[in-house]
N, C-alpha and C positions, 0 to 999 in steps of 0.2 A: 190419505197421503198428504203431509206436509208441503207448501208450496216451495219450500227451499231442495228437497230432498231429489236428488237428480232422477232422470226417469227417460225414456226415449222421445218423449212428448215436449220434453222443455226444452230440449234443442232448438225448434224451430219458434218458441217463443221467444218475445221482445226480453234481454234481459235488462231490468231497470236500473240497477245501484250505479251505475256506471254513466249515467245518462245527467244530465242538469236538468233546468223544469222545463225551459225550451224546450229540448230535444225529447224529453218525456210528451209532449204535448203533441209535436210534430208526429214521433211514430207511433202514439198510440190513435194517431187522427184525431185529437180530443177538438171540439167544437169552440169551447172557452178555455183559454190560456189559464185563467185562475185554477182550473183543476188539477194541469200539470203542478202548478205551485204546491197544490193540497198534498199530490203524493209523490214531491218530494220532498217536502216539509215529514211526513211519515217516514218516509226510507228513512231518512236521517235522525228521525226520533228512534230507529230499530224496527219499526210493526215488521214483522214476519209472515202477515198473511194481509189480505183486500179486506178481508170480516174485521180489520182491528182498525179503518178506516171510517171512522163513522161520518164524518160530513160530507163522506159520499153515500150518492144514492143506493140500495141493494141491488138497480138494476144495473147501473154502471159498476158496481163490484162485481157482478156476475160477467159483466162485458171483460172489463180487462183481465180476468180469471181466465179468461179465452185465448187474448191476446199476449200477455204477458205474466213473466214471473218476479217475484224482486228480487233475487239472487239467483244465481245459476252454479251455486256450489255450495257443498255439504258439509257439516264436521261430521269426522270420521272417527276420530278418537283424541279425548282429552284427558290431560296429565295434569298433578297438582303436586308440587314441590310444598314440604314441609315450610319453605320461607316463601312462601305466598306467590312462587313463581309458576304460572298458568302455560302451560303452551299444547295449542289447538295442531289436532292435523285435518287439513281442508281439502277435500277434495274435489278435484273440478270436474264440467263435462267431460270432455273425454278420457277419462279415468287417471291423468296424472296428478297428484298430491303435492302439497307445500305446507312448511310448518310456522305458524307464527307466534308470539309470546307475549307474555306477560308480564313487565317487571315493575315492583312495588319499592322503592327505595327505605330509607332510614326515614326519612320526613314522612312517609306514605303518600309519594305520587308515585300517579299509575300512567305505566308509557303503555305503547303498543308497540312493539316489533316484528314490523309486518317483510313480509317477502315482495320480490317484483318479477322473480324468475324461478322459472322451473330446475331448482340445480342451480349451477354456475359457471360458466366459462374462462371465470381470472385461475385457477387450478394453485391457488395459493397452498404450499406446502404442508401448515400447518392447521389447516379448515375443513371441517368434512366434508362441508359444502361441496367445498372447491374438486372435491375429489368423486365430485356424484358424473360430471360432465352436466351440458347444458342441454335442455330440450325443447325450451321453447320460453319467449317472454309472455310475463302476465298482462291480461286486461287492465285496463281503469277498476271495471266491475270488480275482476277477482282479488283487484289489492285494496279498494273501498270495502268489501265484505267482512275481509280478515276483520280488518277494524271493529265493523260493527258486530260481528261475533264474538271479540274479546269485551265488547261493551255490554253485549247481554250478561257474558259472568261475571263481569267486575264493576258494573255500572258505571258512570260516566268517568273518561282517562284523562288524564293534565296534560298527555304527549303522544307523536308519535314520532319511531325513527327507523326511517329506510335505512337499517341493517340488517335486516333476514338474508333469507337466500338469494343471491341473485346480485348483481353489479344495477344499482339503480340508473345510473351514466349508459349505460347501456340500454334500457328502456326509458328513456326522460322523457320520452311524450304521453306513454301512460302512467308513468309517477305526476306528471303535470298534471293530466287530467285528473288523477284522481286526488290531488291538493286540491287544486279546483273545486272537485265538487265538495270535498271535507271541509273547504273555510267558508263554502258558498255562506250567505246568513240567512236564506232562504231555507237552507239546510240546516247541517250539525254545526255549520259554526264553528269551527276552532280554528282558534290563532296560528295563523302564518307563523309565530313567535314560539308557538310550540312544536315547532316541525323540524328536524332533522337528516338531511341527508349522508350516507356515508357512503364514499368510492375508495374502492381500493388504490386509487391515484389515475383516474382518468383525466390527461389535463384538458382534451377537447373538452370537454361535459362542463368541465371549474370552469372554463370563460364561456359558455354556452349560459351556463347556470348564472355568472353573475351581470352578463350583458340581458338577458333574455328572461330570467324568474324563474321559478316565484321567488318572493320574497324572504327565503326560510333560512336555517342553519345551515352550515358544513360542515362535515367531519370526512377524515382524510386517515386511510388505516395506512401507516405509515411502518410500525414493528423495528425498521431501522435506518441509519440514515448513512449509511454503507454501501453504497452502491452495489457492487458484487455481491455482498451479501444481501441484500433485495433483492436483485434476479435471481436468486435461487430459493428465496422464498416467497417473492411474489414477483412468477413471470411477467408482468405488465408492464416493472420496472426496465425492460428491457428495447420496451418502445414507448416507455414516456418515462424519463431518466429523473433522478432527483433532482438534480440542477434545474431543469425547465418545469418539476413539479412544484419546486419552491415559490418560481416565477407565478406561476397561475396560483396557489395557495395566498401571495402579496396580492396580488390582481384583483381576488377575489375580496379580499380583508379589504383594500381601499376602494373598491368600486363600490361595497353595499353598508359598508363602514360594521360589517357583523366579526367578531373575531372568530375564526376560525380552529376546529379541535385537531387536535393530531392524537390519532389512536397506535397504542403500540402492545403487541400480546412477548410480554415478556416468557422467553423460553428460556431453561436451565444450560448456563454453558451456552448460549447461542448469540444472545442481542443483548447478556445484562451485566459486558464487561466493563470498566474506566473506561476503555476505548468507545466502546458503543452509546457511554455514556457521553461520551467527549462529541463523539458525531453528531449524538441530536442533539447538544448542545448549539454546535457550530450549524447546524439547519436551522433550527428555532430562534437564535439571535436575529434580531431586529425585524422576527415577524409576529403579527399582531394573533397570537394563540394562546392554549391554554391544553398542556399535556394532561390524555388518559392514559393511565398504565394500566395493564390489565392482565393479571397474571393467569397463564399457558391454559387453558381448560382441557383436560384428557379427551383423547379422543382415539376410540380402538385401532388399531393396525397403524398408529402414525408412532415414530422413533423419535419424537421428542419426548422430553420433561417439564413437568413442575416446577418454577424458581424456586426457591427457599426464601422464606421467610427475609432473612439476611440478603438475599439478591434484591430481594424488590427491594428492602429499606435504604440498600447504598443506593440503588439505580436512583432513586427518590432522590436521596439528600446531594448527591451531585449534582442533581437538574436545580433542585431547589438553592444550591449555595450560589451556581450559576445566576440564580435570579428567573426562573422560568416558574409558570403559574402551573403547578403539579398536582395532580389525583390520583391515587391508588386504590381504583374500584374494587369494592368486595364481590365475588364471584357468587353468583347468584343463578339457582334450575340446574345447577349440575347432576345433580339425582334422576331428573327428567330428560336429560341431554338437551336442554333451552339454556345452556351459555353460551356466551359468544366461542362463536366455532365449530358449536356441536350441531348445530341443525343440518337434518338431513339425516341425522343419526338409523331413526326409524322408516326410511326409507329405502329403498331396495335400487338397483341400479336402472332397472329395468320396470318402466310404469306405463301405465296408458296403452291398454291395447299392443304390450311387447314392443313399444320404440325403445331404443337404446336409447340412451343421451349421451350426450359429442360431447368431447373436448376440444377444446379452443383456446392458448394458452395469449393470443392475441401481441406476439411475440415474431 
């Protein structure tokens, strides 16, 4: 049996991805500090087992075989989109699942799109996420792993970005940690520059994040800039309003001097009219951004649409004649339900030893 492959026995093992060399050092009682180095220099290269550790001893790979596993969750099942889009289902000790992805752009960089939560508690309208309810926030460990599991298929990634399952603003000390360990250079090393976070508009978290770190991107899933119509599609707007989102959106762009993205999932008939166009307009003036549009990804049992072709291209040139820095991403995993929206697709309401998962509309 694999040391990643969960089993009644690795619960009370030390799990390591989650740990830095310190702390690796400390709980495995290790005698000299350089060895904690040695195996987290490994985790972060991927070994999957203590046998692929060779400048440790075999007696000490037999020791920590003992005491510890390097991951404490499994893939359960993987999907591959005909346009290179990968997305893993992971699942954890006590039996509940999260899915993360894999997206390859036009240039072929490869991001990770990992999860930070079990579900999700924002109950956004048009997400399937949203509509799983929440059961519990991820480890450091279990959102470092995703990573290194998308790196065993796809070998080394240019990016990652906190938009899978889950409200990252919500867990920010194990998204922290697990930046932490992922730019450690002890470790895997990747750029603070390559890292992204995305909130459905948590403004505590935006000035938590930019007084406090890390150092990384922003992105801010925005859909519209219509107040009313944001409480009804993203209850969140209802206790942190656009007016004061915008505030902390400036905040954040002059305190780390990073421009900050604003995400919008264009729905048919919903958010892609003059007016709606006119609104993020008047949001986006005189802040330091740069719109994504993203049109609607299906998702079973929800009563929205698909823009038309023609929807997104006016939404576009209005922002554009406006003067705002505009994107019209190509939708990507829809076939595997790995687009923005659909995670959580292949997941059941009800995981991990029959917990329900809550909704929390944080409202």
């Amino acid at each position: 049996m694999s040391e990643n492959t969960i089993n009644s026995d690795k619960i009370e093992k030390i799990p390591l991805a989650g740990l830095n060399a310190a702390e690796i050092t400390e709980q495995l009682g290790l005698k000299q500090a350089f060895r904690g180095k040695q195996i987290f220099q490994w985790i972060g290269k991927g070994a999957e087992s203590f046998d692929e550790m060779t400048n440790l001893s075999v007696q000490l790979r037999d020791e920590l075989k003992e005491k510890a596993v390097l991951r404490s969750t499994s893939v359960s099942q993987v999907l591959k989109d005909p346009d290179g889009t990968i997305k893993l289902q992971v699942t954890l000790s006590d039996g509940f699942a999260v899915e993360t992805v894999l997206l390859t752009d036009r240039e072929d960089r490869k991001t990770a799109c990992v999860s930070c939560q079990v579900g999700c508690a924002m109950n956004c309208a048009f997400c399937q996420t949203g509509h799983l309810g929440l059961a519990r926030s991820l480890t450091a460990g279990e959102i470092v792993e995703q990573f290194l599991y998308l790196e065993k298929h796809a070998g080394p990634l240019d990016n990652i970005v906190f938009m899978g399952m889950g409200e990252p603003m919500m867990n920010l000390s194990a998204v922290r940690k697990a930046i932490a360990i992922l730019t450690d250079k002890e470790g895997r090393g990747l750029s603070g520059r390559r890292i992204t976070l995305s909130t459905s508009g948590v403004i505590k978290g935006i000035y938590d994040l930019a007084d406090n770190g890390p150092n990384i991107r922003l992105a801010v899933s925005l859909t519209t800039a219509d107040n009313e119509l944001r409480e009804k599609l993203m209850p969140i707007c209802k206790t942190n309003p656009l007016p004061e989102l915008r505030k902390a959106i400036d905040y954040f762009a002059q305190k780390t001097g990073k421009r900050v993205t604003l995400e919008a999932a264009l729905l048919h008939d919903t958010n892609t009219s003059l007016e709606s166009a006119t609104n993020m307009i008047n949001f986006a003036r005189g802040l330091d951004v740069h719109i994504n549009l993203i049109p609607w990804n299906p998702v079973e049992g929800l009563s929205f649409s698909e823009p038309s072709n023609k929807e997104c291209k006016n939404f576009v040139y209005h922002l554009e004649q406006a003067g705002l820095n505009v994107t019209l991403r190509t939708r990507r995993g829809r076939e595997i339900g790995g687009a923005c929206g659909q995670l959580g697709k292949g997941l059941a309401e009800t995981q991990g030893n029959g917990k329900k998962l809550e909704r929390n509309d944080y409202a």
